[in-house]
mmCIF file as gemmi writes it, N, C-alpha and C atoms, coordinates in Angstrom:
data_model
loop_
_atom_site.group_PDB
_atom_site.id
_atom_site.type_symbol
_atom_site.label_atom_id
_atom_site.label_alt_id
_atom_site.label_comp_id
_atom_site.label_asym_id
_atom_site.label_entity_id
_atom_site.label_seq_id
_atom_site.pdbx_PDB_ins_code
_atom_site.Cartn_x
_atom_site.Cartn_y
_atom_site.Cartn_z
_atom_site.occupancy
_atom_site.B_iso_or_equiv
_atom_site.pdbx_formal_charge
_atom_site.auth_seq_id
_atom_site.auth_asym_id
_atom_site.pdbx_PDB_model_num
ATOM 1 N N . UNK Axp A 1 ? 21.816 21.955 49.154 1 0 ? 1 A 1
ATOM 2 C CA . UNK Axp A 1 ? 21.305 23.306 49.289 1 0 ? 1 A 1
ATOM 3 C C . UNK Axp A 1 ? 19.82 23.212 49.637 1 0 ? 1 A 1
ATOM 4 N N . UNK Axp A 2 ? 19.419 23.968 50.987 1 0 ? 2 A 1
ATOM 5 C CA . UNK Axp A 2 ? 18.156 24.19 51.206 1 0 ? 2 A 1
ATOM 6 C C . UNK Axp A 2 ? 17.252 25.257 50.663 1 0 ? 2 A 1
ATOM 7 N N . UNK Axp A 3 ? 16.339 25.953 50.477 1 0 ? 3 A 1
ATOM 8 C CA . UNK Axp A 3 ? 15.935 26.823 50.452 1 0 ? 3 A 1
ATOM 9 C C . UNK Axp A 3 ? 14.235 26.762 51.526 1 0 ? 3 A 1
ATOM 10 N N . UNK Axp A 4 ? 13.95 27.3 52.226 1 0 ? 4 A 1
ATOM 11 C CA . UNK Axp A 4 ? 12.749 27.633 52.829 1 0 ? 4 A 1
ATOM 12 C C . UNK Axp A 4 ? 11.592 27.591 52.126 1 0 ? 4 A 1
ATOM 13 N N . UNK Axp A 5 ? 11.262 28.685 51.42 1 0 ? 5 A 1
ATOM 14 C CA . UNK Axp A 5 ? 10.233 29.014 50.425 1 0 ? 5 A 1
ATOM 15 C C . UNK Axp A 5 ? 10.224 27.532 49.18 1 0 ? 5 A 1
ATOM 16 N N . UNK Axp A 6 ? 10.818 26.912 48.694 1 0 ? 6 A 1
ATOM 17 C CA . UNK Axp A 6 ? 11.468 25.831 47.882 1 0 ? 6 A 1
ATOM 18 C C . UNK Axp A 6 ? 11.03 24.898 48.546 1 0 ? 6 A 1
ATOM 19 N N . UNK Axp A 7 ? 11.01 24.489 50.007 1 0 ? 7 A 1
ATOM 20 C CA . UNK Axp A 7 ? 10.417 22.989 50.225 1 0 ? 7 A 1
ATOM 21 C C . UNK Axp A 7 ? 9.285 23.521 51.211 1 0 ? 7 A 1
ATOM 22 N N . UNK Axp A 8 ? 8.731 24.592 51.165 1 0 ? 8 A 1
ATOM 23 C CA . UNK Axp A 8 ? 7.263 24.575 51.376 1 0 ? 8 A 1
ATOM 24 C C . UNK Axp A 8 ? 6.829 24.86 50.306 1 0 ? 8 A 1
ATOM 25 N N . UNK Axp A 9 ? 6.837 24.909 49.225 1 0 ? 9 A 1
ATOM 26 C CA . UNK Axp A 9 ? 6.476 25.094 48.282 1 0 ? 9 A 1
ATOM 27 C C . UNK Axp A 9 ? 5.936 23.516 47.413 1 0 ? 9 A 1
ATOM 28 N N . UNK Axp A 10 ? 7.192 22.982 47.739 1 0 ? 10 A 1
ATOM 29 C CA . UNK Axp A 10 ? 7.136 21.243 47.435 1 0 ? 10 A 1
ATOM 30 C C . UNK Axp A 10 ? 6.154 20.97 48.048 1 0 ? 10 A 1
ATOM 31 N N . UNK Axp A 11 ? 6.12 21.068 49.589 1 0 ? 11 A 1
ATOM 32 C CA . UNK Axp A 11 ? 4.942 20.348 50.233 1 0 ? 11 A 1
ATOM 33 C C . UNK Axp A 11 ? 3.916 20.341 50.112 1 0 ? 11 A 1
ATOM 34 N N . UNK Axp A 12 ? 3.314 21.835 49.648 1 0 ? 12 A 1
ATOM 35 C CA . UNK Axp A 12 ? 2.197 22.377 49.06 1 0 ? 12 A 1
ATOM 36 C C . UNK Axp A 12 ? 2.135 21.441 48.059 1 0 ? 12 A 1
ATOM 37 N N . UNK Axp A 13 ? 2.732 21.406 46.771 1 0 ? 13 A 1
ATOM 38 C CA . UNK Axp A 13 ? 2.637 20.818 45.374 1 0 ? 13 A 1
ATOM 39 C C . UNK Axp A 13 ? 2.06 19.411 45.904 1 0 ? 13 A 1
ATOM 40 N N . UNK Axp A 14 ? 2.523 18.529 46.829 1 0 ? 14 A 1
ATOM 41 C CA . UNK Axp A 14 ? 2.39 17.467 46.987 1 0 ? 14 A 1
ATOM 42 C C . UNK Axp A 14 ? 1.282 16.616 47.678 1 0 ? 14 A 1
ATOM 43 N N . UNK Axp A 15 ? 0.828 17.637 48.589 1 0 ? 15 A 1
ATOM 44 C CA . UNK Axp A 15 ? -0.614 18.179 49.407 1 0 ? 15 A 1
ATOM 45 C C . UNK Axp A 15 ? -1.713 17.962 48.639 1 0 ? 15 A 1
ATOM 46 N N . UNK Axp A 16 ? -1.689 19.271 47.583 1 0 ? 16 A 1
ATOM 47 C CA . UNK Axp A 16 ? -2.497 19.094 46.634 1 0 ? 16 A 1
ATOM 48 C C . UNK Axp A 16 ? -2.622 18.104 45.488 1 0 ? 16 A 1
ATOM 49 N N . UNK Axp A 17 ? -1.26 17.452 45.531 1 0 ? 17 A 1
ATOM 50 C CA . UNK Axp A 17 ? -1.533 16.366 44.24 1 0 ? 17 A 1
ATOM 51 C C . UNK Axp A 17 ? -2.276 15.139 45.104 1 0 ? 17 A 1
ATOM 52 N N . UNK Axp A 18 ? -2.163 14.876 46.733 1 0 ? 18 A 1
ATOM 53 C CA . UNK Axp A 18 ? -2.66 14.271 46.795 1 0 ? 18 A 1
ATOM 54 C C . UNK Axp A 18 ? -4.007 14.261 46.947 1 0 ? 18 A 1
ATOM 55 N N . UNK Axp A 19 ? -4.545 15.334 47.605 1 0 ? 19 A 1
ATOM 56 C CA . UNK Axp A 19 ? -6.127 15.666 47.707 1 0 ? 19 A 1
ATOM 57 C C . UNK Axp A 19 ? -6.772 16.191 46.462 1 0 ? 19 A 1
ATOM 58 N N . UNK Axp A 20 ? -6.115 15.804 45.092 1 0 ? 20 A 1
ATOM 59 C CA . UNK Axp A 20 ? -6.778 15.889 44.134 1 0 ? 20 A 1
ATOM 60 C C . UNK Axp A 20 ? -7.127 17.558 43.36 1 0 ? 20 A 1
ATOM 61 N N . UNK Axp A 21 ? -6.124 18.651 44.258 1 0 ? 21 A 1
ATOM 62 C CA . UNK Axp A 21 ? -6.417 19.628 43.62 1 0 ? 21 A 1
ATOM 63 C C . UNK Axp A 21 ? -5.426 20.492 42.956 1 0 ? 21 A 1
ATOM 64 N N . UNK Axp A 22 ? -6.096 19.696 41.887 1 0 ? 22 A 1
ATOM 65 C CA . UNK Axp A 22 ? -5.453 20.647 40.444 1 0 ? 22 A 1
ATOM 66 C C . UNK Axp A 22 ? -4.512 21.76 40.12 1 0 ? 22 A 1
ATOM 67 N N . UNK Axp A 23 ? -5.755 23.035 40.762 1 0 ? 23 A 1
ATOM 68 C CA . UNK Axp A 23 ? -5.46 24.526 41.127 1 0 ? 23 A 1
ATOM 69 C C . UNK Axp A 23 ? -4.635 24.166 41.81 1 0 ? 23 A 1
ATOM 70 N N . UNK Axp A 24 ? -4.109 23.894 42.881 1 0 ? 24 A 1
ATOM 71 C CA . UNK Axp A 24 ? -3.29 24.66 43.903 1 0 ? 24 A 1
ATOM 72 C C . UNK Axp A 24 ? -1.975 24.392 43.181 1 0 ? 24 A 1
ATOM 73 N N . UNK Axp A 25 ? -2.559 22.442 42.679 1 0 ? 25 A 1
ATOM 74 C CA . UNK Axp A 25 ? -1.122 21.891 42.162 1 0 ? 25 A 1
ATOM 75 C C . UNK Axp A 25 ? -0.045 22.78 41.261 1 0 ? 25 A 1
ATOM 76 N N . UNK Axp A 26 ? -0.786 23.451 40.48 1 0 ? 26 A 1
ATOM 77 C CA . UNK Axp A 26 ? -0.438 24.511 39.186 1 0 ? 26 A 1
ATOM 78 C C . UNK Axp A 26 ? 0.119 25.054 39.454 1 0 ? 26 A 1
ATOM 79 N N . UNK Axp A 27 ? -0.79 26.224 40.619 1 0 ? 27 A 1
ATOM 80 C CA . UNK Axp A 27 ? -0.148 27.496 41.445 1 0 ? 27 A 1
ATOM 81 C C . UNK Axp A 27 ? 1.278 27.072 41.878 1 0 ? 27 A 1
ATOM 82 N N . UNK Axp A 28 ? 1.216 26.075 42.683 1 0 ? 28 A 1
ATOM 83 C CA . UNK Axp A 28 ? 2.942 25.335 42.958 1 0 ? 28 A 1
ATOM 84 C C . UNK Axp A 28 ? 3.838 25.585 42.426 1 0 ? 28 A 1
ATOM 85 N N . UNK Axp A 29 ? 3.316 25.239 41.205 1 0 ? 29 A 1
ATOM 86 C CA . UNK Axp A 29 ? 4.493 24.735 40.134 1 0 ? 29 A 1
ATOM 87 C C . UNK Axp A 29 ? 5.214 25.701 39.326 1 0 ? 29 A 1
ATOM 88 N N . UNK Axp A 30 ? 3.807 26.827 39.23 1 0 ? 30 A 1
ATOM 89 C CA . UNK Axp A 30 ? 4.708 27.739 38.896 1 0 ? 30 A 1
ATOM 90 C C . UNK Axp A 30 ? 5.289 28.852 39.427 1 0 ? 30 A 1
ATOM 91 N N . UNK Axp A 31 ? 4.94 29.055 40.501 1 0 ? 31 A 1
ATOM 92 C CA . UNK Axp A 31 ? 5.554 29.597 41.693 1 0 ? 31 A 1
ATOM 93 C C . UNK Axp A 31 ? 6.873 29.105 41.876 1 0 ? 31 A 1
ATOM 94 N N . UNK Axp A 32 ? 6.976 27.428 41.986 1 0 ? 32 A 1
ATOM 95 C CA . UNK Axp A 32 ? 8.481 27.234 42.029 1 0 ? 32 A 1
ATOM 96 C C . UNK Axp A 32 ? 9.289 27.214 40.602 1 0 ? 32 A 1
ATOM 97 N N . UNK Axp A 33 ? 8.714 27.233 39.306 1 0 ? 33 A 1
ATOM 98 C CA . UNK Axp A 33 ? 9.484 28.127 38.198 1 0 ? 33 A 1
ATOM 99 C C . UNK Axp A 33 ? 9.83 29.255 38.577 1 0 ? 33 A 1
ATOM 100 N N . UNK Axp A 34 ? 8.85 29.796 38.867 1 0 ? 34 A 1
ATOM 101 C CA . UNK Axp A 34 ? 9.507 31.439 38.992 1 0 ? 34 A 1
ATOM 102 C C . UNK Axp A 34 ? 10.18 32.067 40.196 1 0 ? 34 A 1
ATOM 103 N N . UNK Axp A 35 ? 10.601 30.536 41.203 1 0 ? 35 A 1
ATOM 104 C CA . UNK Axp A 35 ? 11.136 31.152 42.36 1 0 ? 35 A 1
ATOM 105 C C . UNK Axp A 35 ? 12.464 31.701 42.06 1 0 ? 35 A 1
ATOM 106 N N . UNK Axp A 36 ? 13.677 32.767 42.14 1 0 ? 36 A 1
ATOM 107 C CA . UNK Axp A 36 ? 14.807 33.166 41.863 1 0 ? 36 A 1
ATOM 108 C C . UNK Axp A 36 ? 15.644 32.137 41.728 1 0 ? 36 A 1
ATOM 109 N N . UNK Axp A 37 ? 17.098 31.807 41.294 1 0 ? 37 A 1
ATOM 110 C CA . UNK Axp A 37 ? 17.976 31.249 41.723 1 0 ? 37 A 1
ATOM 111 C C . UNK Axp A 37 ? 19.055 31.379 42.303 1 0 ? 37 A 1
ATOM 112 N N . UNK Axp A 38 ? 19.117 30.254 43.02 1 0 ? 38 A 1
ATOM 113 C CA . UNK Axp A 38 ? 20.151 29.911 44.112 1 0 ? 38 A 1
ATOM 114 C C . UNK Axp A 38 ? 21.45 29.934 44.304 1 0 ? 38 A 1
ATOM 115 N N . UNK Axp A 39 ? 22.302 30.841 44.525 1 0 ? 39 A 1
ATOM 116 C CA . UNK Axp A 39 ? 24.189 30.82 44.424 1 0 ? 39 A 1
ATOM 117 C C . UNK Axp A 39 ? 24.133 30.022 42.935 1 0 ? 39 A 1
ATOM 118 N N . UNK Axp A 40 ? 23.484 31.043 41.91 1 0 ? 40 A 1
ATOM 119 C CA . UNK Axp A 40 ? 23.541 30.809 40.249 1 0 ? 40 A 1
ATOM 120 C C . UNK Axp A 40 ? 23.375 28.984 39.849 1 0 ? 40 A 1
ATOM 121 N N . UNK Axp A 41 ? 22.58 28.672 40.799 1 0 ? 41 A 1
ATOM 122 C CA . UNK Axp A 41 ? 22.194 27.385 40.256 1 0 ? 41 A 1
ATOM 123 C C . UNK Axp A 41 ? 20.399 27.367 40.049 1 0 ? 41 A 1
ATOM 124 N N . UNK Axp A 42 ? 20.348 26.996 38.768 1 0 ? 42 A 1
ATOM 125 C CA . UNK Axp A 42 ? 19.185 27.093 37.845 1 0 ? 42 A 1
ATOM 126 C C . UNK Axp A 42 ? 18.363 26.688 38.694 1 0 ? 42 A 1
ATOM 127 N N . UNK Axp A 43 ? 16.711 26.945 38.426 1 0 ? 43 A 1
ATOM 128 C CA . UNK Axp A 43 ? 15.193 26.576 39.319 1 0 ? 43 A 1
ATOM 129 C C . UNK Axp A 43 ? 15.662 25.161 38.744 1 0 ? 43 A 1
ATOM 130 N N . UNK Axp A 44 ? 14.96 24.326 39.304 1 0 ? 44 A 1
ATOM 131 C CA . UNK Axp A 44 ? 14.919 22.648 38.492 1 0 ? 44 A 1
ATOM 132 C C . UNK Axp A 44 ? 14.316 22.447 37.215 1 0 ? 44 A 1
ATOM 133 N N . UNK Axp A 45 ? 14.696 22.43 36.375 1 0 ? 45 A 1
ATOM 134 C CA . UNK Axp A 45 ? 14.298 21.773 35.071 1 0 ? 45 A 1
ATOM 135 C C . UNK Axp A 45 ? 14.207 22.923 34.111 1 0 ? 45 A 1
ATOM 136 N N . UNK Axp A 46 ? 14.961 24.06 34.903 1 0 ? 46 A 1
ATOM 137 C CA . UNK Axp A 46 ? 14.536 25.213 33.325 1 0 ? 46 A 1
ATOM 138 C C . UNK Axp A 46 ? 15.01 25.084 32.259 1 0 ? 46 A 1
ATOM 139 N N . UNK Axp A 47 ? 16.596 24.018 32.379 1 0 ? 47 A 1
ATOM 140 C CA . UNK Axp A 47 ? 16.966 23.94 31.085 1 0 ? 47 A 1
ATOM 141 C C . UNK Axp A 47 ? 16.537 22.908 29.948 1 0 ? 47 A 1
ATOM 142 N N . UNK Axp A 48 ? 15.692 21.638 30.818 1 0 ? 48 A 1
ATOM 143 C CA . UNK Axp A 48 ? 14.67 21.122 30.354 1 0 ? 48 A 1
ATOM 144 C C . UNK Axp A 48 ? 13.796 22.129 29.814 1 0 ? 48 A 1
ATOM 145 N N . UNK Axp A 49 ? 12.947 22.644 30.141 1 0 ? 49 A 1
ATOM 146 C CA . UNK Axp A 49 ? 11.912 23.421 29.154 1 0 ? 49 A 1
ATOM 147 C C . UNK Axp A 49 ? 12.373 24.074 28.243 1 0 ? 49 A 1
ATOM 148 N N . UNK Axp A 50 ? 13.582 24.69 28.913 1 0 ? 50 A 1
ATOM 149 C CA . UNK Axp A 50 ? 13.786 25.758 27.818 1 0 ? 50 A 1
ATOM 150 C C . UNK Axp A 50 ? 14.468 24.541 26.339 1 0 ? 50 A 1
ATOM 151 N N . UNK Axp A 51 ? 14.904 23.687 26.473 1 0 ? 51 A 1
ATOM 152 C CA . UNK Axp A 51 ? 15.132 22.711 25.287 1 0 ? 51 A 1
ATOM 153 C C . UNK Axp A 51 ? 13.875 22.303 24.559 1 0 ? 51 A 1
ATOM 154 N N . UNK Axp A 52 ? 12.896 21.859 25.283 1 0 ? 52 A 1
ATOM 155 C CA . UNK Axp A 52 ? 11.525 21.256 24.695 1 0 ? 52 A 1
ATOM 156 C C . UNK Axp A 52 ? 11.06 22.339 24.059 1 0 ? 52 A 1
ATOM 157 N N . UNK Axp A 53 ? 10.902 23.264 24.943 1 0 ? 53 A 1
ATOM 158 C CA . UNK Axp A 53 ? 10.508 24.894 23.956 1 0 ? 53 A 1
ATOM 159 C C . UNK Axp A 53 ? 11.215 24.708 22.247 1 0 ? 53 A 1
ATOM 160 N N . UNK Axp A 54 ? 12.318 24.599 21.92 1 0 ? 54 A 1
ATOM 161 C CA . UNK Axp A 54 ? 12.964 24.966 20.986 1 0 ? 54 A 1
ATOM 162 C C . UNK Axp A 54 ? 13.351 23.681 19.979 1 0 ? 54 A 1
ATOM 163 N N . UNK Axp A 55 ? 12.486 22.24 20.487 1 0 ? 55 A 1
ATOM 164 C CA . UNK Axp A 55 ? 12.249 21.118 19.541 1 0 ? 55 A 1
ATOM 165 C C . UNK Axp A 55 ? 13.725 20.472 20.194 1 0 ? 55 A 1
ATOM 166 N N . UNK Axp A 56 ? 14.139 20.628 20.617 1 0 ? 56 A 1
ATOM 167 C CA . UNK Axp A 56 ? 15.617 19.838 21.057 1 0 ? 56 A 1
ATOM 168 C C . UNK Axp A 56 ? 15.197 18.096 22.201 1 0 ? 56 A 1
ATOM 169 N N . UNK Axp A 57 ? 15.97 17.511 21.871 1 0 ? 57 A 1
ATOM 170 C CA . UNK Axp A 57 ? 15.486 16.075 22.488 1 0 ? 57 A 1
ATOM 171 C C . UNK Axp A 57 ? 15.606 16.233 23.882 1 0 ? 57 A 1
């Protein structure tokens, strides 16, 4: 599954991690948390957080 907005979004993230900036890196990241989901398949790792959130391994 592709999404548009999803791998420019990556590229951005990756841009900035390499030229060292922080800000943008952030902005990325959570931009792609909060991007919608896809034919009901989860953003990447929400069910990771949402476990760490709640002390779970």
């Amino acid at each position: 599954m592709s999404c548009t907005t999803c791998d420019t979004l990556r590229a951005e993230l990756a841009t900035a991690e390499r030229n060292g900036d922080r800000s943008k890196a952030v902005d990325c990241r959570v931009l792609l948390r909060r991007h919608p989901e896809h034919d009901d398949v989860p953003v990447e790792g929400k069910a990771e957080r949402e476990a760490e959130r709640k002390g779970e391994p």
